[in-house]
C-alpha positions as YAML, in Angstrom:
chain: A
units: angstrom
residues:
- id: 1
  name: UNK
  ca: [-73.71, -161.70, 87.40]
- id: 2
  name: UNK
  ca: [-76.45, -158.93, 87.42]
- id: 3
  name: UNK
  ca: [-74.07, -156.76, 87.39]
- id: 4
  name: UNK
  ca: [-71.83, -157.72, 84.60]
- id: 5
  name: UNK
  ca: [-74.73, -157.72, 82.73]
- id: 6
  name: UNK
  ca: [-75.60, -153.90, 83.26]
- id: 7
  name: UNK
  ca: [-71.55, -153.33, 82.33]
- id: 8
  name: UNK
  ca: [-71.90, -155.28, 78.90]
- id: 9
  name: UNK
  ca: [-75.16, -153.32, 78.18]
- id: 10
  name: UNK
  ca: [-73.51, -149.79, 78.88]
- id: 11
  name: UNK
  ca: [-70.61, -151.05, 76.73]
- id: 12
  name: UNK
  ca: [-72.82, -151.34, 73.22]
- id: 13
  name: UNK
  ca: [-73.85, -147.47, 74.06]
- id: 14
  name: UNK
  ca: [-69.96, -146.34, 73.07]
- id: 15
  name: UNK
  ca: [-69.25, -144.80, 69.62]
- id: 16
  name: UNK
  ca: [-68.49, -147.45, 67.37]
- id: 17
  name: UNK
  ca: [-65.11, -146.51, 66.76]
- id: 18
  name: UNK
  ca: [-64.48, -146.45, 70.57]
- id: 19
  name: UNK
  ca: [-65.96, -150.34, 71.14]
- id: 20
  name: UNK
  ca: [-64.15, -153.55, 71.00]
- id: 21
  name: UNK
  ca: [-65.26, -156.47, 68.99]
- id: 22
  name: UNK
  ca: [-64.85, -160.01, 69.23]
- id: 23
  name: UNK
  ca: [-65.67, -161.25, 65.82]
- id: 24
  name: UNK
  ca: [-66.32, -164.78, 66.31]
- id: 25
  name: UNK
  ca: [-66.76, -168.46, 64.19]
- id: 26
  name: UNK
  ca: [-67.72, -171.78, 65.48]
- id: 27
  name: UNK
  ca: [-67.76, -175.13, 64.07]
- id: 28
  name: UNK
  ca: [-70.60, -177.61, 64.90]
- id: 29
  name: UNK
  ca: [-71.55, -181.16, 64.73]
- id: 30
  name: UNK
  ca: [-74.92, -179.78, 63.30]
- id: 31
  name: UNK
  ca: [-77.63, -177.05, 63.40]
- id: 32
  name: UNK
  ca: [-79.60, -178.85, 65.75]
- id: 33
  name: UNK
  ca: [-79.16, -177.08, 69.13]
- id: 34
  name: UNK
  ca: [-80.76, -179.82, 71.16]
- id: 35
  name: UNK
  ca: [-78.41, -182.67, 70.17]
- id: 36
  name: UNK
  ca: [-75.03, -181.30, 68.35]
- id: 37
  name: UNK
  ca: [-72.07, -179.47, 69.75]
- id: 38
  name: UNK
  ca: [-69.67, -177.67, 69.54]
- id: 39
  name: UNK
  ca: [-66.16, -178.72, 67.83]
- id: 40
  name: UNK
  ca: [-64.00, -175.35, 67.23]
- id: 41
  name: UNK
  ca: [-63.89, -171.77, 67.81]
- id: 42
  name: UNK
  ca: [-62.52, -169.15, 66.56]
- id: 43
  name: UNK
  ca: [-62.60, -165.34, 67.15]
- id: 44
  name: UNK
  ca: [-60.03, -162.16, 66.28]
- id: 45
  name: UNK
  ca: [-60.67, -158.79, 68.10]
- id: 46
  name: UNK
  ca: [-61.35, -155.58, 67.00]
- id: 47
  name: UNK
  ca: [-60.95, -152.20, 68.17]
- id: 48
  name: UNK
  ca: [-63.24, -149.57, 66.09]
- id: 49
  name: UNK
  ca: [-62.74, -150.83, 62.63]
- id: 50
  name: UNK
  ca: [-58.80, -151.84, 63.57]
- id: 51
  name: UNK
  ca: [-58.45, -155.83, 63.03]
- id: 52
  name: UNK
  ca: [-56.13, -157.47, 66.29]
- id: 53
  name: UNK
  ca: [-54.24, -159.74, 64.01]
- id: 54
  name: UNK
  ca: [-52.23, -161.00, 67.01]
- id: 55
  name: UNK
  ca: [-55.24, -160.59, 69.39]
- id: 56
  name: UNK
  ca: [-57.10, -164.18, 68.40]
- id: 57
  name: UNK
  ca: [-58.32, -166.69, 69.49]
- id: 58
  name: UNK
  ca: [-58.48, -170.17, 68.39]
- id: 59
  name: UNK
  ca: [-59.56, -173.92, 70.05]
- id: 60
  name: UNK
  ca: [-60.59, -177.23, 69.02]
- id: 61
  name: UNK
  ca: [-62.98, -179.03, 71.88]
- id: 62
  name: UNK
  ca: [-63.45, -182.87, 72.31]
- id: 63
  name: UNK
  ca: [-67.73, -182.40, 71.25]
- id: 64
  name: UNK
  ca: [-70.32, -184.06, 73.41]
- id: 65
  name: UNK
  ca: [-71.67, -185.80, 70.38]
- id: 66
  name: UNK
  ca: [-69.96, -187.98, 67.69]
- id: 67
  name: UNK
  ca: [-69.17, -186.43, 64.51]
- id: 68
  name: UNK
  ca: [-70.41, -187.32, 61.86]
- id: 69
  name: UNK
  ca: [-69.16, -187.73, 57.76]
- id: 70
  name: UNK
  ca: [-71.60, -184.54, 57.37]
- id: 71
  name: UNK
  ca: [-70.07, -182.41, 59.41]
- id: 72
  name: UNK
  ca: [-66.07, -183.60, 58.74]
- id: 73
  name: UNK
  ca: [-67.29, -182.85, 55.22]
- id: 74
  name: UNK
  ca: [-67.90, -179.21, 55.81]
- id: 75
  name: UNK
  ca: [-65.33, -177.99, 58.31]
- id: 76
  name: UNK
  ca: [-62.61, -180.74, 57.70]
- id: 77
  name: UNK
  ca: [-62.13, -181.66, 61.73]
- id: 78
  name: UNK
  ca: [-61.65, -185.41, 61.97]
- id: 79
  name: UNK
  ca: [-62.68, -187.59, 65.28]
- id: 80
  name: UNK
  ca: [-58.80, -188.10, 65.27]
- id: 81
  name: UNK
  ca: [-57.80, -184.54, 65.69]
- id: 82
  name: UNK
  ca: [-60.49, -183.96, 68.60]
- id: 83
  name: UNK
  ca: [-60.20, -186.88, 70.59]
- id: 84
  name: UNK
  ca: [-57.73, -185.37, 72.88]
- id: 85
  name: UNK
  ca: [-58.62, -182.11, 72.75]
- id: 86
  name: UNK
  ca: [-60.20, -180.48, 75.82]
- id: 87
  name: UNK
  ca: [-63.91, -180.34, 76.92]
- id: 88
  name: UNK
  ca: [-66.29, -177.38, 76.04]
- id: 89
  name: UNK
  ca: [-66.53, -176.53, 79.99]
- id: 90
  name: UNK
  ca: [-62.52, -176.01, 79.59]
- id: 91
  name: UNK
  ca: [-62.72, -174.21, 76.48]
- id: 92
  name: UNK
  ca: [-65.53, -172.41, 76.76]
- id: 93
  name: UNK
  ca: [-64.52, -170.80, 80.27]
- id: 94
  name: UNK
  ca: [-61.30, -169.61, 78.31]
- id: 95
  name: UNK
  ca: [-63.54, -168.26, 75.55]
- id: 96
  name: UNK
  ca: [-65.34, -166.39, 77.98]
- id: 97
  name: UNK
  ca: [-62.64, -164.61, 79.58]
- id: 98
  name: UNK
  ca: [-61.26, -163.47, 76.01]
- id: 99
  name: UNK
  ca: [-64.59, -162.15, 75.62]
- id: 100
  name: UNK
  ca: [-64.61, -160.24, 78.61]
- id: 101
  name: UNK
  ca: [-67.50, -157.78, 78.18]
- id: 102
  name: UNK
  ca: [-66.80, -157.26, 74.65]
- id: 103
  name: UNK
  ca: [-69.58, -156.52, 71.98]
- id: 104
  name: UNK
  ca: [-69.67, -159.97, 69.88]
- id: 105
  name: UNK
  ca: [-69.72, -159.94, 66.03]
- id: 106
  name: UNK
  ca: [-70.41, -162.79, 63.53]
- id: 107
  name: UNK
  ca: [-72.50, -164.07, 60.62]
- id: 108
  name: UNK
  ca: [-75.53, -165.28, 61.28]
- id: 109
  name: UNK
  ca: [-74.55, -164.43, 64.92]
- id: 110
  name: UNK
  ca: [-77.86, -166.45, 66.63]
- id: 111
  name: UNK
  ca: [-76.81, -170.00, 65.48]
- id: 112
  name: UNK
  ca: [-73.26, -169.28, 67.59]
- id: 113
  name: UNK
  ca: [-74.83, -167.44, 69.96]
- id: 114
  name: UNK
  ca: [-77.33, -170.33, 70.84]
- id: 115
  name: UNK
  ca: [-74.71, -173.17, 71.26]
- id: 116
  name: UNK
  ca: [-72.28, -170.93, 73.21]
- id: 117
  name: UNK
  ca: [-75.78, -170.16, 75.37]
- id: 118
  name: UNK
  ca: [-77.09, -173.16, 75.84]
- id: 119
  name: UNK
  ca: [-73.21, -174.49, 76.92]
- id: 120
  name: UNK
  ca: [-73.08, -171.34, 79.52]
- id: 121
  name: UNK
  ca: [-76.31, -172.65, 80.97]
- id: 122
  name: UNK
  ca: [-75.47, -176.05, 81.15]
- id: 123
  name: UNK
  ca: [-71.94, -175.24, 82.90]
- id: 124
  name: UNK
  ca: [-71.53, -172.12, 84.58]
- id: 125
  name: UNK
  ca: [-75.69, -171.03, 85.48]
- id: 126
  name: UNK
  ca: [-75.70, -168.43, 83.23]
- id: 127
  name: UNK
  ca: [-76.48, -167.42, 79.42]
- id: 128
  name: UNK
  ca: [-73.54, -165.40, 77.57]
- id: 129
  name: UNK
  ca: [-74.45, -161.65, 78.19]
- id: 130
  name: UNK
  ca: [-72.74, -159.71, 75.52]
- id: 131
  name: UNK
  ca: [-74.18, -158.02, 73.04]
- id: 132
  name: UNK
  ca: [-73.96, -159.26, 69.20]
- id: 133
  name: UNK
  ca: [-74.40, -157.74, 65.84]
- id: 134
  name: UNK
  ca: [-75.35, -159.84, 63.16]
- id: 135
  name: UNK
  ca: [-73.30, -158.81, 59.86]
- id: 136
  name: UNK
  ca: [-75.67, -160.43, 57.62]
- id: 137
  name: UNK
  ca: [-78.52, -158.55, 59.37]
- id: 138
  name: UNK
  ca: [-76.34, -155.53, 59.08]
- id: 139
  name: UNK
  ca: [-75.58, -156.10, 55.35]
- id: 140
  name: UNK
  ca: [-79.15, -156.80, 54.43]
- id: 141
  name: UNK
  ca: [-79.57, -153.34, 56.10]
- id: 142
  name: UNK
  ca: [-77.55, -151.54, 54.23]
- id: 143
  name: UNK
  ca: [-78.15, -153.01, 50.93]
- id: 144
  name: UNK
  ca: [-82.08, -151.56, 51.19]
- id: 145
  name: UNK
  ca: [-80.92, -148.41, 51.57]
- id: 146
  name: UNK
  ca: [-78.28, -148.90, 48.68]
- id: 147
  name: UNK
  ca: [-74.92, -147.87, 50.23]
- id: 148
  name: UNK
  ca: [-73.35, -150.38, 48.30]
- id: 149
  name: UNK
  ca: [-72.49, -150.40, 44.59]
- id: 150
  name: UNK
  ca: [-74.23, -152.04, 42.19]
- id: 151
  name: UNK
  ca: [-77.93, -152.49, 43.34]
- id: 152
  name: UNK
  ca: [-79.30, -154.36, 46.37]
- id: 153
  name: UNK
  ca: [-77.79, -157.77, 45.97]
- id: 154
  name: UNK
  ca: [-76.18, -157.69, 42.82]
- id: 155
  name: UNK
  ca: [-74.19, -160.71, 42.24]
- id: 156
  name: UNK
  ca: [-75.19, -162.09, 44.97]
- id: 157
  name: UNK
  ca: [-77.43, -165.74, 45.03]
- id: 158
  name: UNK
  ca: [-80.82, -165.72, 46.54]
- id: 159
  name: UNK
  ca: [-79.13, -167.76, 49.53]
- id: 160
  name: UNK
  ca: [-75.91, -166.54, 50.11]
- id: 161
  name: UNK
  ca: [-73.55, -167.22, 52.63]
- id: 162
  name: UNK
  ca: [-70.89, -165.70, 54.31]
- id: 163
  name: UNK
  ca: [-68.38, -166.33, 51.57]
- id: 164
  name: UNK
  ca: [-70.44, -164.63, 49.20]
- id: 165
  name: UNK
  ca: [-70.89, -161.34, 51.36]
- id: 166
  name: UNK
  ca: [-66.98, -162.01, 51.23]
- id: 167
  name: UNK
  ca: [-66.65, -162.22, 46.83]
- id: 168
  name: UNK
  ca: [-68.77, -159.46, 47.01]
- id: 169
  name: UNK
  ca: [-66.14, -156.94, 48.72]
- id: 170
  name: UNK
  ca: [-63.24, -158.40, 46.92]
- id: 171
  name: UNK
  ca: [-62.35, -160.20, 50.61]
- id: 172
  name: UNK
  ca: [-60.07, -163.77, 49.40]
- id: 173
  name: UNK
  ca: [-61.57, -166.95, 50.79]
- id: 174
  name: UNK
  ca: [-59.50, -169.55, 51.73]
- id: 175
  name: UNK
  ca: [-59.30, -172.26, 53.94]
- id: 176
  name: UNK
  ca: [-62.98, -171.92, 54.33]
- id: 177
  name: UNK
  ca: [-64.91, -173.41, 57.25]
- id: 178
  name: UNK
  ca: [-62.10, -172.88, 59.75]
- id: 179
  name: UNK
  ca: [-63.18, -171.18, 62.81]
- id: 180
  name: UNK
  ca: [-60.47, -169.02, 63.29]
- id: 181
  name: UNK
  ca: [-60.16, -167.86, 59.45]
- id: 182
  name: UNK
  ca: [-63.84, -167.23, 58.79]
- id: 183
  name: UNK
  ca: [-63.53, -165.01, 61.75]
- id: 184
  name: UNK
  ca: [-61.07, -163.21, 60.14]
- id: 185
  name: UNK
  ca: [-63.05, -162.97, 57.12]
- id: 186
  name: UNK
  ca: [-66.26, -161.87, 59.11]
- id: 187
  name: UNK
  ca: [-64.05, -158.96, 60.35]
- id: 188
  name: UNK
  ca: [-62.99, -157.75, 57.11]
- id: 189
  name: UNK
  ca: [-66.49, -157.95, 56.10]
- id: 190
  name: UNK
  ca: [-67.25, -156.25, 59.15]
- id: 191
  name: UNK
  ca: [-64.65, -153.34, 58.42]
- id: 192
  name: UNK
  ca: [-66.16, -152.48, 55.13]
- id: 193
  name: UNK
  ca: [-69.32, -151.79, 56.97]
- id: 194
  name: UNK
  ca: [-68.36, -149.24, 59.50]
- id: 195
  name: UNK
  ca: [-68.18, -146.44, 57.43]
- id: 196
  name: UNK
  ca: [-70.69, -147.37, 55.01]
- id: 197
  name: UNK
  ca: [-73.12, -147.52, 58.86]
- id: 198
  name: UNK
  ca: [-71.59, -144.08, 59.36]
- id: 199
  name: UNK
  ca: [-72.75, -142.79, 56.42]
- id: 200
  name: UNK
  ca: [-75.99, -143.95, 57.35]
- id: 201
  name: UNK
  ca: [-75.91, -142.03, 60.58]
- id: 202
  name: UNK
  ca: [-75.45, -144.70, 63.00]
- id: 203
  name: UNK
  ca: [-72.41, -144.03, 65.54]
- id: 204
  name: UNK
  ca: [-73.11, -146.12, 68.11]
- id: 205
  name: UNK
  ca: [-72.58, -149.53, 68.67]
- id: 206
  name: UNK
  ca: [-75.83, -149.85, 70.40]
- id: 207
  name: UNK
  ca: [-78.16, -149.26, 67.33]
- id: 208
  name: UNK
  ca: [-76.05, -152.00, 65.53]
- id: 209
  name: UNK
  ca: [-77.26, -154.26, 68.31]
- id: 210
  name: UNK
  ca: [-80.67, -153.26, 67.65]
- id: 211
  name: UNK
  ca: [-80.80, -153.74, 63.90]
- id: 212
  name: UNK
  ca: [-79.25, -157.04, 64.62]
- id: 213
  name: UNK
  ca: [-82.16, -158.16, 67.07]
- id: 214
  name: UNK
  ca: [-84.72, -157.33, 64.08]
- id: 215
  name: UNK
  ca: [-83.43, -160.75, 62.84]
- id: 216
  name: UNK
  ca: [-85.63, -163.78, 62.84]
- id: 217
  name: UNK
  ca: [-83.69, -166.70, 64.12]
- id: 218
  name: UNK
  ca: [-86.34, -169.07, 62.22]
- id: 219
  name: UNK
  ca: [-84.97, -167.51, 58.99]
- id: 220
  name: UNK
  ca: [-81.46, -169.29, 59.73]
- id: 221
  name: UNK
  ca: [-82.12, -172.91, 58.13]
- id: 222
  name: UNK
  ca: [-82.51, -169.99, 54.73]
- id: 223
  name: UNK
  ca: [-78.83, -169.35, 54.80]
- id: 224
  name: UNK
  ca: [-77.45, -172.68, 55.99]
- id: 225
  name: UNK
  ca: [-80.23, -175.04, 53.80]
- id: 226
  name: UNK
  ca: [-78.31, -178.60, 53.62]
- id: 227
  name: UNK
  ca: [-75.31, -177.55, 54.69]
- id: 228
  name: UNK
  ca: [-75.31, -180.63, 56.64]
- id: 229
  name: UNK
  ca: [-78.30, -182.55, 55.00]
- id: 230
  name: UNK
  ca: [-81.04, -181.63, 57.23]
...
C-alpha cells in the first residue's frame, strides 16, 4: 500500500491535460459521518478536459443505516429499490478499482471523500489515497481573481450549491441528486475550469490539489445547511 500511495502522489504532478479524472457523486443517508452511509455512487472519467461519456460508473448499495423520509426526499432512492442491492464492501471494492490511481474530482469533494474513507478503513485497512480537487474550492479561486464574467459571484446566492455553479455556466440540470448525473454535471463544471486555471498559470494537476486542501472541511454544513434537516 505504501507504495501505491507514492504512485497516486507522482500522478497529481502531470500536466493537467495529461491526468485522468474521476469526477465523482455520492448519495448519503445524511451528513453525519459517524452514523449515515452510503446509498449510491456515481462517477464519469476524464482525460484532460475530455468527458468519458461511456467510461462511468454507476451503483446503488444496500446502506448500513435505515433511510430515512429526509434523505428519500433529496435523492429520490426508496428502501425498496436498495434492499437487494449489494453491500458497500462489494461496491466499494469495485469503486476502487475504477478509480485506480486516478486524481478524484467533485463538489465539495471532503464530505465524499470522508464516507468513502471511513468505509476503506472499516473494510480493506486502508484510507482512499488519491488525490482530490475540490471544484467549489477551485471556483471560489478563480472567482477572486475574476476570470469569470460578471463579477465575483454574480448571480450567484450567498450559499450556493452545485447546481448553481451549474446555472451559472449555462450547464442544464436535470434529474438532480442522482449520483451518476451530478457527476456528469460536476465534470462539465469542471471542463469550463481548465482553461480558465490555465489562464491563471496553473498546468499541473498538483497545484489544483493544493488549492483544494486550502478548504476547511468545517465550512461544509455552509453549503449543505438543512439539506437534510440537521
Amino acid at each position: 500500500m505504501p507504495a501505491m500511495t507514492v504512485r497516486k502522489e507522482r500522478k497529481s504532478a502531470a500536466a493537467i491535460e495529461d491526468s485522468r479524472f474521476v469526477v465523482i457523486d455520492t448519495e448519503l443517508t445524511g451528513l453525519d459521518e459517524r452514523r449515515d452511509s452510503l446509498v449510491s455512487i456515481g462517477a464519469v472519467r476524464m482525460q484532460g478536459g475530455r468527458i468519458g461519456m461511456g467510461d462511468t460508473f454507476y451503483r446503488m448499495i444496500n446502506p448500513r443505516r435505515s433511510l430515512t423520509s429526509e434523505s428519500v426526499l433529496i435523492h429520490g432512492i426508496t428502501p425498496s429499490e436498495v434492499e437487494t442491492k449489494p453491500a458497500v464492501d462489494v461496491v466499494l471494492r469495485e469503486f476502487l478499482e475504477y478509480c485506480g490511481d486516478d486524481i478524484i474530482v467533485g463538489f465539495c469533494v471532503s464530505i465524499d471523500m470522508g464516507f468513502l474513507g471511513r468505509e476503506a478503513e472499516r473494510l480493506f485497512g486502508h484510507a482512499v489515497g488519491n488525490p482530490a480537487i475540490d471544484i467549489q474550492r477551485v471556483f471560489e479561486w478563480l472567482l477572486g481573481r475574476g476570470f469569470f464574467p460578471g463579477g465575483a459571484g454574480v448571480g450567484l446566492p450567498r450559499r450556493y450549491q452545485l447546481y448553481d455553479i451549474a446555472r451559472y455556466f449555462d450547464i442544464e440540470v436535470n434529474g438532480a441528486h442522482n449520483a451518476l448525473i451530478d457527476a456528469f454535471i460536476t465534470a462539465q463544471i469542471f471542463q469550463r475550469f481548465i482553461p480558465a486555471v490555465v489562464r491563471a498559470g496553473i498546468k499541473r494537476s498538483e497545484e489544483l490539489v493544493g488549492i483544494s486542501r486550502k478548504f476547511k472541511g468545517g465550512e461544509r454544513q455552509h453549503y449543505f445547511s438543512g439539506m437534510f434537516g440537521f
